[in-house]
PATI-208944 format. One record per residue: residue in one letter; x, y, z of N, C-alpha, C in turn. Coordinates in steps of 0.2 Angstrom, whole numbers, plus 2048, in hexadecimal, padded with zeros to 3 digits. Layout:
N
AXYZXYZXYZ ...
This chain:
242
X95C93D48896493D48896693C48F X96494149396393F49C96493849F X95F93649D95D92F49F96292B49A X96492B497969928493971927498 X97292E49797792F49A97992C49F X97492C4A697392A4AC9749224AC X97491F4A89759184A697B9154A4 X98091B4A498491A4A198B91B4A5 X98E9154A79939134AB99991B4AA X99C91D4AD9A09234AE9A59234AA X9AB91C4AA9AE91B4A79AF91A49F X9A991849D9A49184989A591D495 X9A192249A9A09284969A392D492 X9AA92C4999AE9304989B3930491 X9B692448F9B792448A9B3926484 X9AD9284849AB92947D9AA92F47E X9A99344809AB93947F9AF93C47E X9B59384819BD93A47E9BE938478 X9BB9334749BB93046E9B993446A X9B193946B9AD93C4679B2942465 X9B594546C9B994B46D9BD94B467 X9C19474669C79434639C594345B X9C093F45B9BD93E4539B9946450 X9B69494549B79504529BB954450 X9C09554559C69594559CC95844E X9CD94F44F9D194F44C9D094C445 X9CB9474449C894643F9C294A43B X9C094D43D9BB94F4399BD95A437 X9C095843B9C496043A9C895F432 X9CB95A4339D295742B9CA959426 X9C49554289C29554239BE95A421 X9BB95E4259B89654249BD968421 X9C69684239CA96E4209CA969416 X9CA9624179CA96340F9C4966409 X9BE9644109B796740A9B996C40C X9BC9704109BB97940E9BF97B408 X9C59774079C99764009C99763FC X9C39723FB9C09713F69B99753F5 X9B79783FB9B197C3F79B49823F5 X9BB9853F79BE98A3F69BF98A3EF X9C39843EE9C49843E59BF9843E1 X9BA9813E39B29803DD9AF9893DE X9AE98B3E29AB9903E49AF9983E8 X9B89963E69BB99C3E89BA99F3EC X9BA9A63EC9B89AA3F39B29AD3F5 X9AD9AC3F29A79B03F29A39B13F7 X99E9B33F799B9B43FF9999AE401 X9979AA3FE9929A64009979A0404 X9A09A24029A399C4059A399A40E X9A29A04109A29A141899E99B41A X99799D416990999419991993418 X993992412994987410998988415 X99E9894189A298641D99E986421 X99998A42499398A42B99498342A X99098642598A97F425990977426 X99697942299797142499A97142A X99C97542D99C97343599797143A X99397543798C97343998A96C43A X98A96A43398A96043298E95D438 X99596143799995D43999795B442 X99796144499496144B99095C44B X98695944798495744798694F446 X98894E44498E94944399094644A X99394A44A998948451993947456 X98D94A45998894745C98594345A X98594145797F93B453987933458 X98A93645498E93145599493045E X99093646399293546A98A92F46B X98493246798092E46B97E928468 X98392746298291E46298691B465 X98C91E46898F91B46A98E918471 X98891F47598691D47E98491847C X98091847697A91247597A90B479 X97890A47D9799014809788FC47C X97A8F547B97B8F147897B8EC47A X9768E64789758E147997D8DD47D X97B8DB4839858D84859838CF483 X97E8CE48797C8C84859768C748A X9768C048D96F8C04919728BB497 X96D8BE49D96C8BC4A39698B84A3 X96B8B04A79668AA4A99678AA4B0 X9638AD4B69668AA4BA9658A64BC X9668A34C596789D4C695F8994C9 X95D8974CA9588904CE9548984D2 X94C8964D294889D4D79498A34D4 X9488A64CF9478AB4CE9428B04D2 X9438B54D29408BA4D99388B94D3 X9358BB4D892C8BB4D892B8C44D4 X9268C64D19258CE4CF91D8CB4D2 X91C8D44D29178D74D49128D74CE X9158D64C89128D74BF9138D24BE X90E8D14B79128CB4B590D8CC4AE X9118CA4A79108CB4A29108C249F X9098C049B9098B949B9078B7494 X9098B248F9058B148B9028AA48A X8FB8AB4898F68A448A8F78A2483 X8FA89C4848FB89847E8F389547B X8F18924758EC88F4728E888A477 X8E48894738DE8844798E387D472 X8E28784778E58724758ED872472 X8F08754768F88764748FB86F475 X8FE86D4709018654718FC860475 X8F88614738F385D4768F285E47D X8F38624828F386248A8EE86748A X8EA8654918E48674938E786F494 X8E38734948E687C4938E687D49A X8E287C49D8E587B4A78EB87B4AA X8EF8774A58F58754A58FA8764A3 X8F787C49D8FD88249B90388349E X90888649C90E88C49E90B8914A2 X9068944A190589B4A590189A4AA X8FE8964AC8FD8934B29028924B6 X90888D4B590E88D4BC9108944BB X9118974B691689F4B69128A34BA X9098A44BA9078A94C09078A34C5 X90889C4C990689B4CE90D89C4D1 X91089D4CC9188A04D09178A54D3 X9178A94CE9148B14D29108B34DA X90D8AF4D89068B04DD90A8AB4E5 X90E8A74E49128A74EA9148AC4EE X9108AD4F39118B34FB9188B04FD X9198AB4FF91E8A75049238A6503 X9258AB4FA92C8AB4F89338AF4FD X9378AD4FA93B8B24FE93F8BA4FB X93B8BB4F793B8C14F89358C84F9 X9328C14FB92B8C44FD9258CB4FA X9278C74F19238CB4EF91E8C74EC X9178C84EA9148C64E79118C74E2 X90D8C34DE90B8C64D69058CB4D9 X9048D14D68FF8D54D78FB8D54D0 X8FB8D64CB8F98D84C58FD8D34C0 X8F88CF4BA8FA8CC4B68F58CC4B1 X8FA8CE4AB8F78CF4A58F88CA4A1 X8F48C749D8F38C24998F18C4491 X8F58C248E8F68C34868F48BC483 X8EB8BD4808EB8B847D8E88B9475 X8E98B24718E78B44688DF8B3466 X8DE8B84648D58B94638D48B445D X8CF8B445A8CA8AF4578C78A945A X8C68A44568C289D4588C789945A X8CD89A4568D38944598D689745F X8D489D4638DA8A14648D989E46C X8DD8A34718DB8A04778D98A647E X8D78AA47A8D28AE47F8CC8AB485 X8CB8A64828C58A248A8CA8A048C X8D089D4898D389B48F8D68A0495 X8D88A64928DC8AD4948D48AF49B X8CF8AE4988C98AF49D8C88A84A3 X8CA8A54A08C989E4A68CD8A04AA X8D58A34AA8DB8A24AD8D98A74B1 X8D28AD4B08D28B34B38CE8B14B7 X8CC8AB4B78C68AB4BE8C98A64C2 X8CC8A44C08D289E4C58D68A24CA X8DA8A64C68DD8AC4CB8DB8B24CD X8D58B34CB8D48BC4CB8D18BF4D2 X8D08B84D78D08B94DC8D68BB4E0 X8DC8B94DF8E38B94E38E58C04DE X8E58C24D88E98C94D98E68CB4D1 X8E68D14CF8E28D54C88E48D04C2 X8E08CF4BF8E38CE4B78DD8D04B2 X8E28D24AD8E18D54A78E18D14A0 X8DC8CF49B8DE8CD4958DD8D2492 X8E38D048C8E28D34858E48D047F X8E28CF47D8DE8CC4758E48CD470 X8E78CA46D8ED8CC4668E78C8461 X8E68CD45C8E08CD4588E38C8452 X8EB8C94518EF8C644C8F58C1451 X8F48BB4528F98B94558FF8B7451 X8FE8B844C9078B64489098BD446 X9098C144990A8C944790E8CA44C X9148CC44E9168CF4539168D3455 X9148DA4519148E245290C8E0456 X9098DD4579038DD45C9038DD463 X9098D546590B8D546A90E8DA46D X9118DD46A9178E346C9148E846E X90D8EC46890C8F146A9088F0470 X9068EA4749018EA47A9078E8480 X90D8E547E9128E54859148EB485 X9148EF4829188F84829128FB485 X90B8F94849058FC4879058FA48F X9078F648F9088F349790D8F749B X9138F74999198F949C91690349D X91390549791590B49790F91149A X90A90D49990290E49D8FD90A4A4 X8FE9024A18FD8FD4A69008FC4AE X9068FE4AD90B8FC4B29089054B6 X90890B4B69089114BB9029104BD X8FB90C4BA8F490D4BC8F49054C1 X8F89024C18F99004C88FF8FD4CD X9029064CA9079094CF90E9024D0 X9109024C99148FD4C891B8FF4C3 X91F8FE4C89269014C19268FB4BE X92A8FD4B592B8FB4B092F8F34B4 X9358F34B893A8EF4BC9378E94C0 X92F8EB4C192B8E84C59268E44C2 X9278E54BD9248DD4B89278DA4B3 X9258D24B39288CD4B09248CB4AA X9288C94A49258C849C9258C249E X9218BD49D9248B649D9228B5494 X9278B34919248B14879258AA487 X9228A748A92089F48A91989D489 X91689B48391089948191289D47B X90A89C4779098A247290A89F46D X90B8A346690E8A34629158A5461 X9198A54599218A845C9208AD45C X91C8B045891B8B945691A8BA45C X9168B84609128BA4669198BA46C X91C8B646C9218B74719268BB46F X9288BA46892E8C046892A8C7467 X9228C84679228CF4699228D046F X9218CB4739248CD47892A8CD47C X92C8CA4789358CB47D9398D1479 X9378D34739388D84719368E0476 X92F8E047692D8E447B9308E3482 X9308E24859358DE48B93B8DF48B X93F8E04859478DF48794A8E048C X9488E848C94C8E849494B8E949C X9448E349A9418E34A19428DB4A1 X9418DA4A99428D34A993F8CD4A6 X93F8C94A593D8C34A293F8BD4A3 X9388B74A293A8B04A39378AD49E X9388A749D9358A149A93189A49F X92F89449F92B8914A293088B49D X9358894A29388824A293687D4A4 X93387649D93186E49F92987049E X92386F4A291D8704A291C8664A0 X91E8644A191C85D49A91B8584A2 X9198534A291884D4A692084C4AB X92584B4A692B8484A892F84F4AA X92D8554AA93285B4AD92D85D4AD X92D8624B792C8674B892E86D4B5 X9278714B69268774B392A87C4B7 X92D87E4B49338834B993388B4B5 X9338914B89378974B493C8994B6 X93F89C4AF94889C4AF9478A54AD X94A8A64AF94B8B04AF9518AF4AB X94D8B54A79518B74A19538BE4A0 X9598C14A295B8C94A29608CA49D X95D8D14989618D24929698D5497 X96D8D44959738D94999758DE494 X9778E349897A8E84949808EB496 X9848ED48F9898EE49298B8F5494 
């Protein structure tokens, strides 16, 4: 709830609170005084009427909390694309699409230019990729040798990591290993959440929206063109919130 709050613009807070205040006092009061009115008639004066009034104000209180913290709740406002050069991360979350995707040699994948972006020192904000995790789909068709080729191409310039989604059309797979990353992966080399990038280009669709699922509200991109006739570009993708 702390951490909630702290997110939560002042002016904000203060109208739903004066909302919740309001909806309490003045609404659920009317209503508590007619269920006591009616437990009064069904059940008269007996001892036990005190206690059902407890108890219903009891609800009611719970109530009215329930509905101050849907209210702080953030909400999707829409999405962020910003402009041309998106800044470089220290992280980088990547999915290796299938060996033979639309026919193009897998060298020449998406998640090749997404980390040779990264791996640019001479950017201007002078970060560079340290750590990259690669998410790829196991079996015979799948593309784990490729996720191992990628690891020896670059595993001189900065760490990387595979991990295997055993079901690629499943997206509670992807999900639960991007939440493994953010939540475990990212302290053990000394990396905040804010400091890695999801990129959901490649893969299957399961496979990408469990990632940009897990991702929401961390930064993201996609790998714009890759084809002969358009360069391969990444577009940053931010949920915004309101």
């Amino acid at each position: 709830m702390k951490q909630l709050l702290n997110r939560i613009q002042p002016r904000r807070l203060l109208l739903t609170l004066l909302g919740t205040f309001l909806l309490q006092i003045v609404l659920l009061n009317v209503l508590s005084g007619l269920v006591a009115n009616y437990l009064q008639m069904q059940f008269g004066e007996g001892e036990d009427l005190p206690w059902l009034i407890i108890v219903m104000f009891v609800v009611t209180a719970i109530v009215g909390l329930m509905c101050l913290v849907l209210a702080l709740m953030e909400r999707p406002k829409g999405l962020s694309v910003p402009a041309q050069n998106p800044p470089r991360y220290a992280g980088l979350i990547v999915i290796v699409g299938k060996r033979g995707t639309r026919d193009v040699d897998p060298d020449k994948l998406s998640h090749n230019s997404s980390i040779e972006y990264h791996l640019d020192e001479g950017n201007a904000n002078g970060v560079a990729l340290r750590v990259c995790w690669l998410i790829a789909s196991a079996g015979e068709s799948g593309s784990v040798d490729i996720a191992n080729r990628v690891k020896e191409r670059y595993g001189t310039r900065c760490h990387i990591e595979v991990y295997a989604v055993q079901d690629a059309f499943h997206v509670q797979d992807t999900y639960k290993i991007v939440r493994h990353i953010y939540e475990n992966e990212a302290r053990k080399y000394n990396l905040m959440p804010e400091e890695i990038l999801a990129d959901f280009t490649g893969g299957t669709t399961p496979m990408s929206v469990g990632l940009a699922l897990a991702a929401e509200q961390h930064p993201m991109q996609y790998m714009y063109g890759g084809r002969a006739d358009i360069k391969s570009e990444p577009i940053s993708i931010r949920l915004e919130r309101s």
